[in-house]
Each structure stands twice: as structure tokens, then as C-alpha cells.
Backbone atoms as SQL, in Angstrom:
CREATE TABLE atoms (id INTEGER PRIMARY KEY, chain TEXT, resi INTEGER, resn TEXT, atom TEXT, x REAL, y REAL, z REAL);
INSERT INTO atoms VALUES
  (1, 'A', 1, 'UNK', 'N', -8.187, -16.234, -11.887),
  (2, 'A', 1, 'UNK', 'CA', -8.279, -15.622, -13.190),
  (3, 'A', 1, 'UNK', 'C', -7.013, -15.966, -13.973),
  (4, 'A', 2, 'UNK', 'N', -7.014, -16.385, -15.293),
  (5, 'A', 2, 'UNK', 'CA', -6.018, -16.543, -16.127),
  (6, 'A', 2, 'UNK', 'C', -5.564, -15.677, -16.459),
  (7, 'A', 3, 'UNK', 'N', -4.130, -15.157, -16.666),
  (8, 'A', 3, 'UNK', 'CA', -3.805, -14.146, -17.203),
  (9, 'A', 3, 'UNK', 'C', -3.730, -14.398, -18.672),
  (10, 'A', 4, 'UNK', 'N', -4.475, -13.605, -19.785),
  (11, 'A', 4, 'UNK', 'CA', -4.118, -13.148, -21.281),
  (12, 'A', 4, 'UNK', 'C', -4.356, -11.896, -21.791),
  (13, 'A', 5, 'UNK', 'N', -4.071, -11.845, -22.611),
  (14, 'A', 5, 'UNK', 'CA', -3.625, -10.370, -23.487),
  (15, 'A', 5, 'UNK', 'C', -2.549, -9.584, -23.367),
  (16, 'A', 6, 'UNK', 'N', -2.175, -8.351, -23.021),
  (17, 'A', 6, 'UNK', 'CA', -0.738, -7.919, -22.413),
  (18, 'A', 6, 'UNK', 'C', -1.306, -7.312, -21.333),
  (19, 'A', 7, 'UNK', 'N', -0.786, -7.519, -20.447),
  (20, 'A', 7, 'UNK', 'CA', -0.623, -7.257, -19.724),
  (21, 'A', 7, 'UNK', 'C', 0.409, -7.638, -18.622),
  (22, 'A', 8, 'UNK', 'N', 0.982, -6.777, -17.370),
  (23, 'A', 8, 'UNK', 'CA', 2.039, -7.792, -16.093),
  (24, 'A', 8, 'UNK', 'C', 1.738, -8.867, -16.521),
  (25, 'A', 9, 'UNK', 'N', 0.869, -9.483, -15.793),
  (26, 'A', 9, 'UNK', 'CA', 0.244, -10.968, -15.295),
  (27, 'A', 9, 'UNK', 'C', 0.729, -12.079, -16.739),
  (28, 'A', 10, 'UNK', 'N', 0.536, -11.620, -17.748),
  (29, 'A', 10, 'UNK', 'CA', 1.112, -12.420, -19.202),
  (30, 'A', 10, 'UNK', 'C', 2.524, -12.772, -19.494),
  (31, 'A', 11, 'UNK', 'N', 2.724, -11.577, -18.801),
  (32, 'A', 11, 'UNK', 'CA', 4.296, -11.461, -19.381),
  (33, 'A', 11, 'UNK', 'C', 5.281, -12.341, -18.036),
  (34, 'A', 12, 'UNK', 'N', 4.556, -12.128, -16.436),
  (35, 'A', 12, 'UNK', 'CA', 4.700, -13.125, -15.560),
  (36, 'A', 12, 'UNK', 'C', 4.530, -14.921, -16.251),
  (37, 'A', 13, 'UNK', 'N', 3.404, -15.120, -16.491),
  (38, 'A', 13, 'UNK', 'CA', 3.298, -16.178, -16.510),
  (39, 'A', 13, 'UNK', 'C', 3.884, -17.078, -17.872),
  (40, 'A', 14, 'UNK', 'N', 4.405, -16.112, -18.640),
  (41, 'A', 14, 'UNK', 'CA', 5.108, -16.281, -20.279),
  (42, 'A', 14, 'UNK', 'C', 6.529, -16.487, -19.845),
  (43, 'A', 15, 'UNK', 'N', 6.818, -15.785, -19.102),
  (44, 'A', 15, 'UNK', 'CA', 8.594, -15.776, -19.023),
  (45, 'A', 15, 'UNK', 'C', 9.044, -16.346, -17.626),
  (46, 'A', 16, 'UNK', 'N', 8.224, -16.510, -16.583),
  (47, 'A', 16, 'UNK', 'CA', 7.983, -17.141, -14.885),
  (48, 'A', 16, 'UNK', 'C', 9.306, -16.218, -14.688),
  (49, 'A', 17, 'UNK', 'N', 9.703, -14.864, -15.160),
  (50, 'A', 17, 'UNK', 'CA', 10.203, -13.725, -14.113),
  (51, 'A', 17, 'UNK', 'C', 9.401, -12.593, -13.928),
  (52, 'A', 18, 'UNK', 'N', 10.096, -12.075, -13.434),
  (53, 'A', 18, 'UNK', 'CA', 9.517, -10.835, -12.690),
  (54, 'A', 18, 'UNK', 'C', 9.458, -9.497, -13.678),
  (55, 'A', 19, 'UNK', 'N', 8.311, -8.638, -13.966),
  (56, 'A', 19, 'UNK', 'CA', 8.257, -7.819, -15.396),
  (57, 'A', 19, 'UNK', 'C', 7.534, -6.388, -14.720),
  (58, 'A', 20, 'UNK', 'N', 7.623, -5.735, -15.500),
  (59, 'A', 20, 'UNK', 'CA', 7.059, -4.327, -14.908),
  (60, 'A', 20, 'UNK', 'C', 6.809, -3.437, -16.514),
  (61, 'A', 21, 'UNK', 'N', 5.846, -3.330, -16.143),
  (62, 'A', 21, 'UNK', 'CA', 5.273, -2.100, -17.234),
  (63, 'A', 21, 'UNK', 'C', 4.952, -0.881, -17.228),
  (64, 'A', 22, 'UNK', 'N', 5.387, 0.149, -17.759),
  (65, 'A', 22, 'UNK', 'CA', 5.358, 1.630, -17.429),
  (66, 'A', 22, 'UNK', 'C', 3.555, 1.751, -17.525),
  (67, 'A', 23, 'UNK', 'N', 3.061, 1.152, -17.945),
  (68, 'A', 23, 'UNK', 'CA', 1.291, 2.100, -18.150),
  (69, 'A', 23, 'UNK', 'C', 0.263, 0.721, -18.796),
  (70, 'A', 24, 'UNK', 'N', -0.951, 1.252, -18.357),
  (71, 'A', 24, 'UNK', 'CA', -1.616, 0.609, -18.540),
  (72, 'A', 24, 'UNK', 'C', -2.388, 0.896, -19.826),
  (73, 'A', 25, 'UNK', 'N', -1.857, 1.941, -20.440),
  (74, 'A', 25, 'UNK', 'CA', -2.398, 2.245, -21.423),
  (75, 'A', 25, 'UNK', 'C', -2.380, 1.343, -22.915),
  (76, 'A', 26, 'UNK', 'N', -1.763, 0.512, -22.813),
  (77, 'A', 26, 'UNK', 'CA', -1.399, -0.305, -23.839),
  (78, 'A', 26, 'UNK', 'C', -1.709, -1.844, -23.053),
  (79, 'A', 27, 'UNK', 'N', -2.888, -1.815, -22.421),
  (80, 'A', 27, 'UNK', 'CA', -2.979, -3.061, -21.618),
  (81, 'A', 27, 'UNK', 'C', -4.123, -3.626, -22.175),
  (82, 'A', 28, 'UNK', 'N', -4.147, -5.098, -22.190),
  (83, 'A', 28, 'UNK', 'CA', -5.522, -5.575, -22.568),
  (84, 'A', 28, 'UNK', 'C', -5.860, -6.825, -22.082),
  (85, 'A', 29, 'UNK', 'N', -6.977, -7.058, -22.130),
  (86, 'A', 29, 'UNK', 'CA', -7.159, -8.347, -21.198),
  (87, 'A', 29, 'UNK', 'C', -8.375, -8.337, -20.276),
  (88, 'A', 30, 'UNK', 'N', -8.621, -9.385, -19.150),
  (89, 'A', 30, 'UNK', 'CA', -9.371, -8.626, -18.093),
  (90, 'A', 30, 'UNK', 'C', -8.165, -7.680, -17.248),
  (91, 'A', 31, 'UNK', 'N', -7.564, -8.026, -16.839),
  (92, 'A', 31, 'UNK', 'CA', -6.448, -7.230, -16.183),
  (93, 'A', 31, 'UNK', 'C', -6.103, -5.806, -16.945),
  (94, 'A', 32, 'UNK', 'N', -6.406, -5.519, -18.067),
  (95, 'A', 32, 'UNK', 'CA', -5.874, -4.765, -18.811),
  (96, 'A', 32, 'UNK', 'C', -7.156, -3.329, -18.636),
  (97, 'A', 33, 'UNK', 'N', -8.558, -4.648, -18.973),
  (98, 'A', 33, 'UNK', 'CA', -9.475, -3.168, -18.380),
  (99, 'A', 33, 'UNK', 'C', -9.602, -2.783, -17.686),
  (100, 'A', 34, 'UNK', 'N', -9.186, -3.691, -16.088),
  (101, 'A', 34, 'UNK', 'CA', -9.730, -3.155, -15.037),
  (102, 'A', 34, 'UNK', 'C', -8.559, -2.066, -14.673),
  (103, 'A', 35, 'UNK', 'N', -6.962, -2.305, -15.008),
  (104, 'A', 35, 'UNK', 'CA', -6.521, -0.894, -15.366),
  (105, 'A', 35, 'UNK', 'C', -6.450, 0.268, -16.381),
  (106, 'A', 36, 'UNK', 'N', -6.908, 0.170, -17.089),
  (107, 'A', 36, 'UNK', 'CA', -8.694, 1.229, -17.707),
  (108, 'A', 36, 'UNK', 'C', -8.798, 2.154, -16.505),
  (109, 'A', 37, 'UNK', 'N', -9.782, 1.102, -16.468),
  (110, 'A', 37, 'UNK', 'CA', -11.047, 1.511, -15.230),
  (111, 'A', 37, 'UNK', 'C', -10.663, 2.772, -14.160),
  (112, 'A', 38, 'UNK', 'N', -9.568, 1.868, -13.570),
  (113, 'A', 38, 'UNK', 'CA', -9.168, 2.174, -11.950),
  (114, 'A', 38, 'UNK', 'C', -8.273, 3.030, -12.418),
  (115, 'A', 39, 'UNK', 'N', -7.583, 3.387, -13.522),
  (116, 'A', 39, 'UNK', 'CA', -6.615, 4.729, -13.435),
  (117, 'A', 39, 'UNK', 'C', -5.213, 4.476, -12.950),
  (118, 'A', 40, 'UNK', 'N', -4.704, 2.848, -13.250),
  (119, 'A', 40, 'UNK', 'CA', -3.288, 2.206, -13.031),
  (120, 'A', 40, 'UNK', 'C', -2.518, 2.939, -13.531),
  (121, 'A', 41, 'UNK', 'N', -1.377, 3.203, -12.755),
  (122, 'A', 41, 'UNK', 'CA', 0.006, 3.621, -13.302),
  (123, 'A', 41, 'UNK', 'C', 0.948, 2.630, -13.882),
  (124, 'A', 42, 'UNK', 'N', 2.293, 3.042, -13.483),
  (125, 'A', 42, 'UNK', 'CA', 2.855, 1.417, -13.596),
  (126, 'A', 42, 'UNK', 'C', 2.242, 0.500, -13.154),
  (127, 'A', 43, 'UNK', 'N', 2.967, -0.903, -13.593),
  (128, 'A', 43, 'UNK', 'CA', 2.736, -2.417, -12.794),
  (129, 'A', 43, 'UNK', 'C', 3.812, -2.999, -12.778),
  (130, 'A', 44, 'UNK', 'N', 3.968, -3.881, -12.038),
  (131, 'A', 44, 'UNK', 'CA', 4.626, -4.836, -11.555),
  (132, 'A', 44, 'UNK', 'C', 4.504, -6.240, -10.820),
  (133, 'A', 45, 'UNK', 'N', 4.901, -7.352, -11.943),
  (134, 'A', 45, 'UNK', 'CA', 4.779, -8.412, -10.849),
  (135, 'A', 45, 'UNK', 'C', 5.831, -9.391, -11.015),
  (136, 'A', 46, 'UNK', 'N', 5.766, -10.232, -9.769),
  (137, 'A', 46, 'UNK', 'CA', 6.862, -11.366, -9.833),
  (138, 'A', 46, 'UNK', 'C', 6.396, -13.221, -9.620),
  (139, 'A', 47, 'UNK', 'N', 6.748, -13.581, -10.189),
  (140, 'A', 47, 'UNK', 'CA', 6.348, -14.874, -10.070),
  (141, 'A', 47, 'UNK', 'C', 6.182, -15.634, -8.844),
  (142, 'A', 48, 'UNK', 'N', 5.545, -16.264, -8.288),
  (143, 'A', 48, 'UNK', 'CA', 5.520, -16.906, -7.226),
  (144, 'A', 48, 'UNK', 'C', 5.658, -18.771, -7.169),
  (145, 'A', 49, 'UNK', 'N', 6.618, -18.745, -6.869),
  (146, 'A', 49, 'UNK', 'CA', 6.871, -20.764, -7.595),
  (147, 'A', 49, 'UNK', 'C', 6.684, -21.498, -6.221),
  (148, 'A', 50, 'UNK', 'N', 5.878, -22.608, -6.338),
  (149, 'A', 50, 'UNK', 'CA', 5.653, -23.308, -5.338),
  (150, 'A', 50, 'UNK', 'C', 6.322, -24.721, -6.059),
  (151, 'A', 51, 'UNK', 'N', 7.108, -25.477, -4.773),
  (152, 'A', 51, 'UNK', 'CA', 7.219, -26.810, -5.096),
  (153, 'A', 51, 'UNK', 'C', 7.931, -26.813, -6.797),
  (154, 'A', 52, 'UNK', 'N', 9.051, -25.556, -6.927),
  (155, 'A', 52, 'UNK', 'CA', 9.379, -25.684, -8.558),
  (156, 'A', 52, 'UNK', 'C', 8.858, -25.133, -9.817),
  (157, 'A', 53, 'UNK', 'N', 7.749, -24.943, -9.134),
  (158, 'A', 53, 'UNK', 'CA', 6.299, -24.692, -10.714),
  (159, 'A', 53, 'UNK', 'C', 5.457, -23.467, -10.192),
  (160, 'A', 54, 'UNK', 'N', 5.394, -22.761, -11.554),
  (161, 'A', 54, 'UNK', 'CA', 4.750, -21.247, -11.040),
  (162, 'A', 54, 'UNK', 'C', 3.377, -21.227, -10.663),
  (163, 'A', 55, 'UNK', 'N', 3.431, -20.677, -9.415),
  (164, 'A', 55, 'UNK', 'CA', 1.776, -20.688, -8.908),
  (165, 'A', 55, 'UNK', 'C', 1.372, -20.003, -9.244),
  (166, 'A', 56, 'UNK', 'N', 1.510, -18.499, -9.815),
  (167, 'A', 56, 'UNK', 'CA', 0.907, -17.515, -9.307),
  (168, 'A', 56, 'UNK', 'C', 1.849, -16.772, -9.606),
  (169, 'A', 57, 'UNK', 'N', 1.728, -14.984, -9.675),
  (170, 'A', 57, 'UNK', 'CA', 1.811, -13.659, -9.806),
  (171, 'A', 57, 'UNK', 'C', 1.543, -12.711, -8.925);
């Protein structure tokens, strides 16, 4: 899944550091509804670089 809209995963793959967001309430995206959905608190993620270049979140 691509990360867009705001959410962690955007702001991971926008800046390739590590970001944390108090609430999901201001989230959008697919990532953004499914913390909607599920009743997310904070988030947090960190980049994962393979071989130099960001793989992943």
C-alpha cells in the first residue's frame, strides 16, 4: 500500500525519518480510515532503508 494523505506512513516516506502523531483524528488516507475505524491512538513510525533507499515504514 502507498502511503498518502496525512498520515505516519506520509510523513515516513516524505522526510525517510522517524515521525509520530498524537491522534488519528486528523488522519486521512487509507491509513487514516482504517484509524477511524479501529479506534487508533497515537502512531508511530520509522523508516526502514535497505541497501541506502527507503523500503518501507
Amino acid at each position: 500500500m502507498e502511503p498518502w494523505g496525512n498520515n505516519v506512513a506520509t510523513l515516513v516516506f516524505e522526510t525517510g525519518r522517524p515521525a509520530r502523531i498524537e491522534s488519528f483524528a486528523d488522519a486521512s488516507g487509507p491509513l487514516g480510515d482504517i484509524g477511524h475505524e479501529e479506534g487508533f491512538g497515537p502512531g508511530v513510525g520509522t523508516p526502514v532503508i535497505v541497501e541506502g533507499r527507503l523500503w518501507g515504514c
